[in-house]
C-alpha positions in Angstrom: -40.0 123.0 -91.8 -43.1 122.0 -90.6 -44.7 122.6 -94.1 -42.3 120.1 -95.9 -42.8 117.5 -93.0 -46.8 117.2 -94.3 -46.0 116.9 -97.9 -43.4 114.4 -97.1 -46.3 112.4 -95.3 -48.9 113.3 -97.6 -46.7 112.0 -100.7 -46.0 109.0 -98.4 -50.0 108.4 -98.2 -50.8 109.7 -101.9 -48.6 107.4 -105.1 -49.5 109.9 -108.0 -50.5 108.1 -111.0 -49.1 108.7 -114.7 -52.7 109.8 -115.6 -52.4 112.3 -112.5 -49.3 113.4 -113.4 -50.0 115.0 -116.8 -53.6 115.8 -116.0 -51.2 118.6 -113.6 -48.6 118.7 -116.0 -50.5 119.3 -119.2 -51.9 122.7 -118.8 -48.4 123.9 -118.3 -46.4 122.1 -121.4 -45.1 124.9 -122.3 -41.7 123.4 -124.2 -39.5 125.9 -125.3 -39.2 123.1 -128.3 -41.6 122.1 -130.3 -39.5 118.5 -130.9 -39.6 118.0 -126.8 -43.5 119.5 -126.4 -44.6 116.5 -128.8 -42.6 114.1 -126.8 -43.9 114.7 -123.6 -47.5 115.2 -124.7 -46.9 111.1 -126.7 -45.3 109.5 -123.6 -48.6 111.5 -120.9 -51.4 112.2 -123.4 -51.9 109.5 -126.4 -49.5 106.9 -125.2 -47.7 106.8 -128.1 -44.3 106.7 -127.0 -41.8 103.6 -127.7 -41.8 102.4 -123.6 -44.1 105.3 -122.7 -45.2 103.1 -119.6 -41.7 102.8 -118.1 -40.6 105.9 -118.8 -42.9 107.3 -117.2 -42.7 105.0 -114.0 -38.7 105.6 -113.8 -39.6 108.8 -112.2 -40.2 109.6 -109.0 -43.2 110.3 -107.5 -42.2 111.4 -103.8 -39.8 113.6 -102.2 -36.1 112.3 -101.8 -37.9 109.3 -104.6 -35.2 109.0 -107.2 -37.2 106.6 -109.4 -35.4 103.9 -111.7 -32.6 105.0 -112.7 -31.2 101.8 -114.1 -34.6 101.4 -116.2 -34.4 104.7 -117.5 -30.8 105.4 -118.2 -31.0 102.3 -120.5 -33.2 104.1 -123.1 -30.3 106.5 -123.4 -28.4 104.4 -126.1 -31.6 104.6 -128.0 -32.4 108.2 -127.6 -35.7 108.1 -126.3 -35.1 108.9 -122.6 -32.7 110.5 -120.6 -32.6 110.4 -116.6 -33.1 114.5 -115.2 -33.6 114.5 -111.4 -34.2 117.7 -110.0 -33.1 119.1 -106.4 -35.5 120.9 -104.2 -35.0 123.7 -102.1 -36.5 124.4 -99.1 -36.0 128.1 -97.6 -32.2 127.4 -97.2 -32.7 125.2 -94.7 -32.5 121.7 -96.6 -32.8 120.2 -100.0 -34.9 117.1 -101.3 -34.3 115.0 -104.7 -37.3 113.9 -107.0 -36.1 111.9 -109.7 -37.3 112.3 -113.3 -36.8 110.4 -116.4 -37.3 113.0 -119.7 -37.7 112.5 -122.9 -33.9 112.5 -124.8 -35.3 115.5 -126.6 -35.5 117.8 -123.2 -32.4 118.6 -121.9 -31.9 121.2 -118.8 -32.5 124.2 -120.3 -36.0 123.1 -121.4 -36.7 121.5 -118.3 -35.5 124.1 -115.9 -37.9 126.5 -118.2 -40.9 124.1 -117.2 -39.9 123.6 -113.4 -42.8 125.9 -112.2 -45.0 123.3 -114.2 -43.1 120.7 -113.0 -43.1 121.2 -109.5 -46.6 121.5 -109.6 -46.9 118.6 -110.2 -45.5 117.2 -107.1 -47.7 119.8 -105.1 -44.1 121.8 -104.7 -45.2 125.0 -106.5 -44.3 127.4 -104.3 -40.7 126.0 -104.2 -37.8 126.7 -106.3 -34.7 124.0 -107.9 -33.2 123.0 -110.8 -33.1 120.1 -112.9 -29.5 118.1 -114.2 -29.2 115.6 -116.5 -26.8 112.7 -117.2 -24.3 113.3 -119.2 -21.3 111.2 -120.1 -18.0 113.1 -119.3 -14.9 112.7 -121.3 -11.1 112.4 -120.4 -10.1 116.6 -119.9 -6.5 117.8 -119.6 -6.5 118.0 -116.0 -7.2 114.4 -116.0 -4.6 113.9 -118.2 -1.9 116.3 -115.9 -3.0 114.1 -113.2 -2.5 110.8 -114.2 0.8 111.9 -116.0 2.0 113.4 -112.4 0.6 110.5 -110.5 2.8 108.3 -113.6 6.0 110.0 -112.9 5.6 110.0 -108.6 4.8 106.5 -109.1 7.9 105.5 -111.4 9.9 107.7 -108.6 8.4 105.3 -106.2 9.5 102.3 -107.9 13.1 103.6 -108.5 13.6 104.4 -104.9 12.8 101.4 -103.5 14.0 99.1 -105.7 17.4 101.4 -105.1 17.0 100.3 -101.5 15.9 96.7 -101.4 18.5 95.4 -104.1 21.5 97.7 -103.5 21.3 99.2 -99.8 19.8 96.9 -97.7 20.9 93.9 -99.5 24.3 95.2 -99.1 24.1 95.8 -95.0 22.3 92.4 -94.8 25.3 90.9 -96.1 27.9 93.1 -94.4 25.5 92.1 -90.9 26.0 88.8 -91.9 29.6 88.7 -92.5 30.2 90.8 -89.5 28.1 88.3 -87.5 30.1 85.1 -88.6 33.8 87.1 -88.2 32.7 87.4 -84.6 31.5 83.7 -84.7 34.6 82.7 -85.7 36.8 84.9 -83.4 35.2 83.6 -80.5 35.6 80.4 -81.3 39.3 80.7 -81.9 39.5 82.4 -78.7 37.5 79.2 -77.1 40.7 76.9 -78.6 43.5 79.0 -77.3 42.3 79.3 -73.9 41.8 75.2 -74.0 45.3 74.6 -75.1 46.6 77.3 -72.9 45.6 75.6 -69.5 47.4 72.6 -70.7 50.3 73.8 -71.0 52.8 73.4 -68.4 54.0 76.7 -66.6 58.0 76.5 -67.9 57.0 77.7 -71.4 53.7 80.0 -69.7 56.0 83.1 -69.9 57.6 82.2 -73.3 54.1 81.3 -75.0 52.8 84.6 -73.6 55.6 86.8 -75.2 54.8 85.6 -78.5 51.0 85.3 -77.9 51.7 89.2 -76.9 53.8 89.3 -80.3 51.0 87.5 -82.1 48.2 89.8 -80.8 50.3 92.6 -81.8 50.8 91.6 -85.7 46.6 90.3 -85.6 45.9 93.8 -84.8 47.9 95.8 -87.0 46.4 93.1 -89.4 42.8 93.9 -88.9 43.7 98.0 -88.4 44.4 97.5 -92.1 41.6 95.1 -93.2 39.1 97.5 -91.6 40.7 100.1 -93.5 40.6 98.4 -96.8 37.3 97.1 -96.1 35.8 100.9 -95.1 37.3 102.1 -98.3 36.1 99.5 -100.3 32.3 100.3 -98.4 32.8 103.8 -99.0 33.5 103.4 -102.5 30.3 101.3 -102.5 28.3 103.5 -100.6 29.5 106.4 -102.6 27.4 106.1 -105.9 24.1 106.0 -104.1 25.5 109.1 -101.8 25.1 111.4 -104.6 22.1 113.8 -104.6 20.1 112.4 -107.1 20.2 109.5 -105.9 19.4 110.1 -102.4 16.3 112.1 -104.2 15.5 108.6 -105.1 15.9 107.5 -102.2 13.0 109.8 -100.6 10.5 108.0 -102.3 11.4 104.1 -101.0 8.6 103.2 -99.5 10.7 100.7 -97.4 12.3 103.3 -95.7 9.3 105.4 -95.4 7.2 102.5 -94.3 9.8 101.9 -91.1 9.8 105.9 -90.5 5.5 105.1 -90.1 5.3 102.0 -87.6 8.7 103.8 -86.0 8.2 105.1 -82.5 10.2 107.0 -80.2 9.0 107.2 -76.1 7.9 110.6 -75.3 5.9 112.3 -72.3 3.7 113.6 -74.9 2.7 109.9 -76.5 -0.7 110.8 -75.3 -1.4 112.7 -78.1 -1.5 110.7 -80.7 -4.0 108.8 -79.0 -5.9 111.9 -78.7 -5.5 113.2 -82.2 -6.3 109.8 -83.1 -9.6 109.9 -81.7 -10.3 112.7 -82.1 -10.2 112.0 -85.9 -12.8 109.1 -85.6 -15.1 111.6 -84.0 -14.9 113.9 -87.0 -15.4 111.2 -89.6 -18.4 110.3 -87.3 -19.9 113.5 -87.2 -19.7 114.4 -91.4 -20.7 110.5 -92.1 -24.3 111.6 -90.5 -24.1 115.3 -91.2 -23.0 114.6 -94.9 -26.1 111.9 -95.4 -28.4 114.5 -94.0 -26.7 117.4 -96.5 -26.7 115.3 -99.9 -28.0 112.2 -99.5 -32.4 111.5 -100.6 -33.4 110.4 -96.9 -37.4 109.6 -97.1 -37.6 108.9 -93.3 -36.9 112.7 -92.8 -38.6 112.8 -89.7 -36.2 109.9 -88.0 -33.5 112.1 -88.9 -35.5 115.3 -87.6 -35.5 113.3 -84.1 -31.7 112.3 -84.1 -31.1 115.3 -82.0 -33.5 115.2 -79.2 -31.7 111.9 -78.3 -28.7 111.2 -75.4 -26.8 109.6 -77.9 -26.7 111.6 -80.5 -25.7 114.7 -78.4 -22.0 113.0 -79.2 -22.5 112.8 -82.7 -23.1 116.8 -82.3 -20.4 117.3 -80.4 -17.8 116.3 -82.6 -17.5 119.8 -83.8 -15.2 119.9 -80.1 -13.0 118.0 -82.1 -11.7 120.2 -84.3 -10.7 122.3 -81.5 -8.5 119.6 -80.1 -6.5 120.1 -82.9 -6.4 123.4 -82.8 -5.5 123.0 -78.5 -2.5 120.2 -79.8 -1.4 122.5 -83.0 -1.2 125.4 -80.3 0.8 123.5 -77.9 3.3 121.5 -80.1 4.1 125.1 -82.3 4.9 126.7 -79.0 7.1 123.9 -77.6 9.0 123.6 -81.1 9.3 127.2 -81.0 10.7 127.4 -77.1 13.3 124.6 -77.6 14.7 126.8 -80.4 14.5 129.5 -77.9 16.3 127.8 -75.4 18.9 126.2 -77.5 19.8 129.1 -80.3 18.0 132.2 -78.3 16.3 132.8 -81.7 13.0 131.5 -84.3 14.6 131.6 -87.4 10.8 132.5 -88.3 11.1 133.0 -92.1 12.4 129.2 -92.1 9.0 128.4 -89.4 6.7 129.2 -92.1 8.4 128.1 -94.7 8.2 124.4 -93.3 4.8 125.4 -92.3 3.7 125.8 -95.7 5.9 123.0 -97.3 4.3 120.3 -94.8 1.2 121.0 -95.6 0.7 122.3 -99.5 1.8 119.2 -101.5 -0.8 116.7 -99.9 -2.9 119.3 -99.9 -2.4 120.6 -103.5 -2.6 116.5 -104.7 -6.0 115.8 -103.1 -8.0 119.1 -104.7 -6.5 118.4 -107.8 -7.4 114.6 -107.2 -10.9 115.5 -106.1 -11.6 118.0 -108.9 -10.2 116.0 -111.9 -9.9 112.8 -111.0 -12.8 112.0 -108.8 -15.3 112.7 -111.2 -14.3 109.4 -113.3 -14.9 107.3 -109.9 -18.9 106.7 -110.0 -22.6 107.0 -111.5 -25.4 107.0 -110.8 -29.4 109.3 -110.5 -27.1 112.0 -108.4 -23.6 111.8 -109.6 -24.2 114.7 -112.4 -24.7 116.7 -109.1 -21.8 115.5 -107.5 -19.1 116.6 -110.6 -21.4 120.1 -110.7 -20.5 120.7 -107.5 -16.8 119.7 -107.4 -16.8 122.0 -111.1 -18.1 124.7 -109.2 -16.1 124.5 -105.9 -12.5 123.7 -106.6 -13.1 124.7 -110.4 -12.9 128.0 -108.8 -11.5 128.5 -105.8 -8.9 125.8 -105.3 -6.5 128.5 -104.8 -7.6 129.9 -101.4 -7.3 126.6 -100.2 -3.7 126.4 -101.0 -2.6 129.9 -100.0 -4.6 129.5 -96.8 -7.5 132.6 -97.1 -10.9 130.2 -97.7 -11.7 131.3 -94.5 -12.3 134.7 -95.8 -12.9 134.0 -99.5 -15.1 132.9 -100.8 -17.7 134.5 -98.5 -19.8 131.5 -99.1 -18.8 128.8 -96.9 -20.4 126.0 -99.1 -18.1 127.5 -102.0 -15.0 126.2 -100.3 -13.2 123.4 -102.7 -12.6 121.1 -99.6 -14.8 122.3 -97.1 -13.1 121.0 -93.9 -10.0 122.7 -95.0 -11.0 126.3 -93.2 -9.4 124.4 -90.2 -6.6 124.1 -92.0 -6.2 128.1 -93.1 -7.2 129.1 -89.0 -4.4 126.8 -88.0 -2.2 128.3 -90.5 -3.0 131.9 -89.5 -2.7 130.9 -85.7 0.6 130.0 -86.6 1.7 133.0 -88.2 1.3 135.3 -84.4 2.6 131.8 -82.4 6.1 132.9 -82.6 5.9 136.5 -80.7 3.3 134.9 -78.6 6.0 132.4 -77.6 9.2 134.7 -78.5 6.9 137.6 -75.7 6.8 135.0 -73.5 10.3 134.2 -73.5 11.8 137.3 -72.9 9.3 139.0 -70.3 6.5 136.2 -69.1 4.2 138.8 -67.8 4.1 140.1 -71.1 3.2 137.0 -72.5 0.5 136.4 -70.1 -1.4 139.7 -70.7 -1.3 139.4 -74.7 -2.7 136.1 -74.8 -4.8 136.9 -72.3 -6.0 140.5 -74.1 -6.4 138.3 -77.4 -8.7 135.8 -75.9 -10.8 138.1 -74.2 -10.9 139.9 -77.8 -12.0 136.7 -79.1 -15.3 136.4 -76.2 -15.9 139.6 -77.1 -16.2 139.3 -80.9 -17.7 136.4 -80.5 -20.8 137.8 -77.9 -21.4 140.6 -80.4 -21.5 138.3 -83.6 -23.4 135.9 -82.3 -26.3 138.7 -80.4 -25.9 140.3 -83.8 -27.6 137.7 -85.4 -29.5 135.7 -83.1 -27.4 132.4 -83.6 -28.5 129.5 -81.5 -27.2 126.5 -79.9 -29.1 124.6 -81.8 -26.8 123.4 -84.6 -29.7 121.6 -86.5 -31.8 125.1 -86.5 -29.4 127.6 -86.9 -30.3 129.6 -89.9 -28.1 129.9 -93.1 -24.9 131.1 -93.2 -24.5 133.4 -91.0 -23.2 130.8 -88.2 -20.7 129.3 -90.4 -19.3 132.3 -92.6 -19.1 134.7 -89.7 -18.4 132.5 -85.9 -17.6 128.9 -87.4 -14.7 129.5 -89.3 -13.1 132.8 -88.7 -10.0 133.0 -86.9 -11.7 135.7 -84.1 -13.7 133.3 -83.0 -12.0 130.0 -82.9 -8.8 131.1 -81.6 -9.0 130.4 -77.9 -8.3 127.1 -77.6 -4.8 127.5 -79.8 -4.0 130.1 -77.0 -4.8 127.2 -74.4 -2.6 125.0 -75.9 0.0 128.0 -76.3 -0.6 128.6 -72.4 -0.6 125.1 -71.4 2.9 124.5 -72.8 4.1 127.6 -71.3 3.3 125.6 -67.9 4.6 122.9 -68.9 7.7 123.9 -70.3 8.5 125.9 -67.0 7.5 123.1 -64.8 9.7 120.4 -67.0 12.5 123.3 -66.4 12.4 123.8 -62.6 11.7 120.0 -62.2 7.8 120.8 -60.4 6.3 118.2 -62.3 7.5 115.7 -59.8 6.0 117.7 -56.7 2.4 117.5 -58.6 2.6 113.5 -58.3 2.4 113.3 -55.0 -0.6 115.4 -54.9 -3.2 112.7 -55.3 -5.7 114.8 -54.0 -5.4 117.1 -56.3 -5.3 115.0 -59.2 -8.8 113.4 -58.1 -10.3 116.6 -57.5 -9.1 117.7 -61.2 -10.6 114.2 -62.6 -13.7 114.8 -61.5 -13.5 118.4 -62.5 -12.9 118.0 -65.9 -15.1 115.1 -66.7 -17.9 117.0 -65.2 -17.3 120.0 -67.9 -16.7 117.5 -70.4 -20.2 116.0 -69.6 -21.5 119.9 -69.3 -19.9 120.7 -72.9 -21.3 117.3 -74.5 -24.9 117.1 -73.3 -25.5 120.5 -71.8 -27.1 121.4 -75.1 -29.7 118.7 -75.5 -32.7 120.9 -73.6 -32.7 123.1 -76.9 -33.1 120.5 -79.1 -36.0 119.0 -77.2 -37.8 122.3 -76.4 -35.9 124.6 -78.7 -37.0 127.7 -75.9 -33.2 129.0 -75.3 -33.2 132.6 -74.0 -31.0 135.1 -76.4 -28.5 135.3 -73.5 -28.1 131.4 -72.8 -27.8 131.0 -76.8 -24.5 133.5 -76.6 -23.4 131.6 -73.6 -23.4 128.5 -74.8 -21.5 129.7 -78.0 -19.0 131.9 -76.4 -17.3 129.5 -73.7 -18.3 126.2 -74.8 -15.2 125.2 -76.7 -12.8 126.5 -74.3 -14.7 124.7 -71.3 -14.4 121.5 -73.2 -10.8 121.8 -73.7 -10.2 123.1 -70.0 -11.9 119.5 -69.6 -9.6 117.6 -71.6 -6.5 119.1 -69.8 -7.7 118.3 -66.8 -7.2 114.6 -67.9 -3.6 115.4 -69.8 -1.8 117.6 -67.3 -1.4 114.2 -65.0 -0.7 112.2 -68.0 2.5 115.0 -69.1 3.2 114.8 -65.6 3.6 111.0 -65.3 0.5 109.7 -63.7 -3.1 108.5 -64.5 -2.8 104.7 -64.8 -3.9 102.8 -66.4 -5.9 105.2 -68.9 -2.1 106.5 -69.0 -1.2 103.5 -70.5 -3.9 102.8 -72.9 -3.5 106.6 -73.9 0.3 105.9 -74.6 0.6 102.6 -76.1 2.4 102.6 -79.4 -0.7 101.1 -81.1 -1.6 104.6 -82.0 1.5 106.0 -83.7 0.4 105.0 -87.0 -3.3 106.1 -87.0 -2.0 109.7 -85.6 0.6 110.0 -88.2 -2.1 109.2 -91.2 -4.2 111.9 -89.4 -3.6 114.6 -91.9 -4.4 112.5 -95.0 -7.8 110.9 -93.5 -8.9 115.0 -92.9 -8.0 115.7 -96.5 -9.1 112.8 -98.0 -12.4 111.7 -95.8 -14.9 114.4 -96.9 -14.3 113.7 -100.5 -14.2 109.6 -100.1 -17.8 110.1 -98.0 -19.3 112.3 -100.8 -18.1 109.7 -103.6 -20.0 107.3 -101.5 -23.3 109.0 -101.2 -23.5 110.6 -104.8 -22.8 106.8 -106.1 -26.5 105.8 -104.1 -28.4 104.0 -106.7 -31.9 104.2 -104.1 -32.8 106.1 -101.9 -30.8 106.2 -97.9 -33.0 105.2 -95.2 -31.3 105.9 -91.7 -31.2 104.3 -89.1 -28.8 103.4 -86.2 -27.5 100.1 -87.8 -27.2 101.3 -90.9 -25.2 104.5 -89.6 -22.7 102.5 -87.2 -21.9 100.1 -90.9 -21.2 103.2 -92.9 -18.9 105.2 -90.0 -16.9 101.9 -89.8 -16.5 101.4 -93.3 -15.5 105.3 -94.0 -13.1 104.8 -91.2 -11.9 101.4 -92.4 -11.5 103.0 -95.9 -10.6 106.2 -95.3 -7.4 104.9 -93.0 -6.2 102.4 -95.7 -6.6 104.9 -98.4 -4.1 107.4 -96.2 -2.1 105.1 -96.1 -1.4 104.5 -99.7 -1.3 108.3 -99.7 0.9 109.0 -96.5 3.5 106.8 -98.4 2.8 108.1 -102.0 2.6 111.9 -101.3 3.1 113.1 -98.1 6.3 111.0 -96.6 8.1 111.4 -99.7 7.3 115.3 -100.1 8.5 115.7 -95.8 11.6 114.0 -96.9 12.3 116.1 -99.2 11.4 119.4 -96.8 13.7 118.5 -94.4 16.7 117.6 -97.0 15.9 121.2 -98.8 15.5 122.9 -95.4 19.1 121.5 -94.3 20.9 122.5 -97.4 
C-alpha cells in the first residue's frame, strides 16, 4: 500500500506531458493492427491526427484521473476516438481508474495487448488491469421480458384499484352515508314524539301507548324486512367482485395496500421497527462510504486511508453489527411465530413454514436481479459505466440463481461473484430458518433440551470460528484484512454468523415464558436492576463500537486479541442491545420507550426489505454514472448518505406497493386455500 501511496503523490507533483507520454509509449507500439499502430503513432509522433491535441488531453494522466470524457466521447460519431479507461490493480487489495481516450481504430483487444506498454507509461509497470471501452448497448430480450412483465403488473395495478375506488369504496361511502342520514332521521323522529308525548294529558297516556307499542311493533317487522331486502340487494352487489378473479384484482389496489402500509396495530414488540428501521440507515451508511472507496476514482486516497483511525468513523465500521440485528430480530420473531402455533395447534405445520418463507421473499427478490441485470444497464453513462454493465453481465448473468434458491453463501466461492452482494444475509437467514422449528419445537416439549442444543450449536459456532479465523491470520482490522479469505470463509457462512439468530431464538424463549407465568410485571419493579442492565449494555455497546479503533491507529494486534475480537464481538453487541429491549418488552424505559414505539416508524420498517434489495444497486448506479472524479470528504459524504436514503426509501415505496404487497397478498390468499 505504501508503494501506491508515492506514485499517487508523485503523479500529484508530476502532470505528464503528451510529448512524455509517447516518448514512453513509443518504443512499445506494438499494435496488433497495423490500421491502429498508424493512428497512435499520427495523434503522439507527427501530429497528424484530425484533433490530435484533445485527444490526447482527454486522457488521464494520474491515478483515479478519468480525463474528459465528454470531449472525447464526442469524436465517436466521427470515428476518430473512442473513450477506453483502464482499471488498475493493486495486489488485491484495491483498484485505481486512469482514463484513456484511443484512437476508434483500437478497441480492447488491441489495447489490453499494449497494457504492459501502457502502464508504463504511467510509471505502473509492474501492475496488472484491463482496458473497456464504450460501447453503445442495444434493447436485449431480457429487457424486453422485463418491461412486458413490468406492462402486465402495472395494467394489474390499474385494474385493481380502479375496481376499488369506483365500485367498492364508492359503494360503502354511499351505504355510510345513507346509513348515517337513516340514523339522522330516526333520531329526530324520536325527538318529535317524545315532544308531543309530554303534552299529552295522562287519560289517553295508556291508550297512546298501546298503539305506540302496536306501532313499534309493525316499524320493526318493517325494517326486519327492509334490512333483509337491502342485505340481499348488497350481497347481490357485492357478489360480482366476490369472485376469485376478481379479488385477484383486488390484490394489486394500491388503495387498499397503501392503508395495509401506514396501518398500525399496538404491540409490546413496536420497538422493533424502530430498531430494524435504524438499523437499515446504518447499513446504507456503511456501503454509501465502503462502496465509494470499492468503485468509485477517489484522488485524495490518503483522506480516505485516515477515515479509520478517526472516533467517528469507528461507527461507520460498525455497521457491519447491523446485519446481525436482523439476524437477532429474524431469530426472535421465527421463534415466537413458531411457539404461538405451538401453543395454539400443538404442531408447525413446517412444510407450510417454509413454503411462506420462500414465497415472501423470492418474488421481490427475483424482480430486482432481473431489474438490476436487464434493466439497469439502460439507466446511465458515462467514463465507468461500460464497467458497471461488465460487472452486472458477469455477476447476475451467471449466478442469479443461487440468489434465488438461497446457496450464494456457498456458491459461488467468490464472494465478489454474488449477483446482489448483500443478499448472502438473505440465504444465512434462510438457512437459520430451516433448524428454527426443532430448535423451538425441542424447546417446547423438553426445555432443557432446548437449552443444551442451542447452546452446543453456539459454542460450535466459537469454535469454528477461533479455528478459521487462527487459520488464516484474519484481523480486526476490516480496512487491512487481506482478500477473501475473511469474507468467503467467516463473513458469510452460516457457522460463523449464527449466534446472534440463536440469541434472538433464546431471548424469546424468556420472553415467551415470562409473558406466560405473568413475571414480566415482577421485573418492573426492579428499578435497580434495570439501571444496572442500562449501564451494562451501553458500556458493551461502547466496547463493541470503538474497542477496535487501537488497531487501526497502530495496526500491532496480537494473533490472540485478533481472534477475540472476531469471535465474541457480535454477540457482545447484541447482548448490549437486549439489555436496552428486555425493559422495553417488559413495559418500561421511558421516554426512549416512547420514541422507540411511536408509530412514525411503521412505514420505514415495513419498506425495510425493499431498501436492502434495492440500495446496493441504486448506490452503484450512482457512482458508475460519476462524470469526474469523487473527492471525499465529510460534507460531501453526509449529502450523498441522505440522498441514498432519501431515494432509496421513496424508490421502496413504489416497489413495496408494485411488487411486494401485491405478491404477500397473494401468499396469504394461496396459503388459506
Amino acid at each position: 500500500m505504501n508503494k501506491f501511496l508515492e506514485l499517487v503523490s508523485s503523479s500529484n507533483k508530476k502532470q505528464f506531458s503528451v510529448e512524455y507520454q509517447f516518448q514512453l509509449l513509443l518504443p512499445y507500439v506494438l499494435c496488433s493492427t497495423e490500421e491502429c499502430k498508424n493512428d497512435i503513432d499520427r495523434i503522439y509522433v507527427s501530429h497528424t491526427y484530425p484533433n490530435w491535441t484533445s485527444i490526447a488531453e482527454s486522457s488521464g494522466t494520474k491515478p483515479n484521473n478519468l480525463g474528459d470524457w465528454s470531449t472525447c466521447t464526442k469524436f465517436k460519431d466521427a470515428k476518430l476516438a473512442r473513450y477506453c479507461p483502464t482499471v488498475i490493480d493493486y495486489k488485491d487489495e484495491t483498484d485505481f481508474y486512469v482514463g484513456f481516450c484511443a484512437p476508434y481504430s483500437c478497441g480492447e483487444k488491441e489495447l489490453n495487448e499494449l497494457q504492459p506498454y501502457i502502464y508504463g507509461l504511467f510509471g505502473f509497470s509492474d501492475f496488472k488491469g484491463t482496458f473497456f471501452c464504450d460501447e453503445k448497448i442495444s434493447y436485449n430480450n431480457g429487457f424486453i421480458v422485463m418491461m412486458v412483465i413490468s406492462g402486465i403488473i402495472l395494467v394489474l395495478i390499474l385494474s385493481g384499484t380502479a375496481i376499488d375506488y369506483y365500485f367498492v369504496e364508492q359503494f360503502e361511502a354511499k351505504e355510510r352515508e345513507r346509513e348515517n342520514k337513516k340514523n339522522e332521521k330516526e333520531n329526530a323522529q324520536k325527538g318529535d314524539q317524545s315532544s308531543s308525548s309530554s303534552l299529552r294529558n295522562e287519560n289517553n297516556l295508556s291508550m297512546e301507548s298501546e298503539e305506540a307499542k302496536s306501532a313499534n311493533e309493525n316499524d320493526s317487522l318493517l325494517k326486519k324486512k327492509e334490512n333483509i331486502n337491502k342485505g340481499y340487494k348488497k350481497q347481490k352487489l357485492y357478489n360480482w367482485w366476490d369472485k376469485p378473479f376478481f379479488v385477484f384484482l383486488l390484490q394489486f389496489s394500491i388503495i387498499r395496500n397503501t392503508r395495509k402500509l401506514f396501518l398500525k396495530h399496538p404491540s409490546s414488540l413496536d420497538s422493533f421497527n424502530s430498531i430494524r428501521t435504524l438499523s437499515m440507515f446504518w447499513i446504507v451508511l456503511g456501503h454509501c462510504y465502503f462502496d465509494i472507496l470499492s468503485h468509485a476514482p477517489v484522488p485524495n486516497f490518503n483522506w480516505a486511508l485516515n477515515l479509520p483511525k478517526r472516533w467517528s468513523f469507528q461507527v461507520v465500521i460498525a455497521g457491519e453489527y447491523a446485519v446481525d440485528v436482523f439476524f437477532f430480530l429474524s431469530g426472535f420473531l421465527a421463534c415466537l411465530g413458531f411457539l404461538k402455533l405451538l401453543h395454539s395447534k400443538g404442531k408447525i405445520p413446517i412444510h407450510l413454514a417454509y413454503l411462506h418463507r420462500f414465497l415472501r421473499l423470492v418474488p421481490a427478490l427475483a424482480f430486482i436481479i432481473f431489474f438490476s441485470l436487464y434493466v439497469s444497464p439502460y439507466m446511465g453513462q458515462g467514463p465507468m459505466w461500460t464497467r458497471y454493465i461488465q460487472d452486472i453481465k458477469h455477476t447476475c448473468g451467471k449466478y442469479w440463481w443461487s440468489d434465488i434458491i438461497f446457496i450464494n453463501n456457498w456458491w459461488p466461492k467468490n464472494n465478489i461473484d454474488i449477483c446482489l452482494g448483500q443478499t448472502w444475509y438473505l440465504s444465512n437467514d434462510f438457512q437459520f430458518f430451516i433448524i428454527a422449528p426443532f430448535l423451538v419445537w425441542l424447546w417446547f416439549k423438553n426445555k432443557l433440551y432446548g437449552w443444551i442444543t442451542s447452546g452446543l450449536l453456539m459454542f460450535g459456532s466459537f469454535l469454528y470460528t477461533i479455528i478459521i479465523s487462527s487459520h488464516y491470520n484474519m484481523v480486526a482490522n476490516v480496512m487491512d484484512e487481506p482478500g477473501t479469505h475473511y469474507m468467503n470463509w467467516f463473513y458469510e457462512k452460516p457457522m460463523s454468523r449464527i449466534p446472534p439468530y440463536l440469541i434472538g431464538i433464546m431471548l424469546c424463549w424468556i420472553y415467551f415464558d415470562f409473558k406466560k407465568k405473568n413475571l414480566l410485571k415482577r421485573f418492573q419493579a426492579k428499578w435497580g436492576w434495570r439501571w444496572l442492565s442500562y449501564a451494562f449494555g451501553i458500556t458493551l455497546l461502547c466496547l463493541t463500537i470503538y474497542g477496535s479503533r487501537s488497531s487501526y491507529v497502530n495496526n500491532d494486534w496480537s494473533k490472540a486479541r485478533n481472534v477475540f475480537w472476531i469471535t465474541f464481538t457480535r454477540p457482545a453487541f447484541i447482548i448490549g442491545l437486549i439489555c436496552f429491549l428486555f425493559w422495553w418488552l417488559s413495559g418500561y424505559g421511558n421516554p426512549l420507550r416512547q420514541i422507540m414505539n411511536s408509530r412514525y416508524w411503521v412505514v420505514f420498517a415495513r419498506l425495510t426489505y425493499m431498501v436492502y434489495l434495492l440500495h446496493t444497486t441504486v448506490i452503484k448506479v450512482v457512482i458508475y454514472n460519476f462524470l469526474k472524479e469523487y473527492y471525499m470528504c465529510d460534507s460531501q459524504m453526509v449529502l450523498l448518505f441522505m440522498a441514498m436514503l432519501f431515494f432509496n426509501y421513496c424508490l421502496a415505496f413504489v416497489f413495496t406497493l408494485f411488487i411486494e404487497a401485491p405478491f404477500m397478498n397473494l401468499e396469504k390468499l394461496l396459503l388459506k386455500r
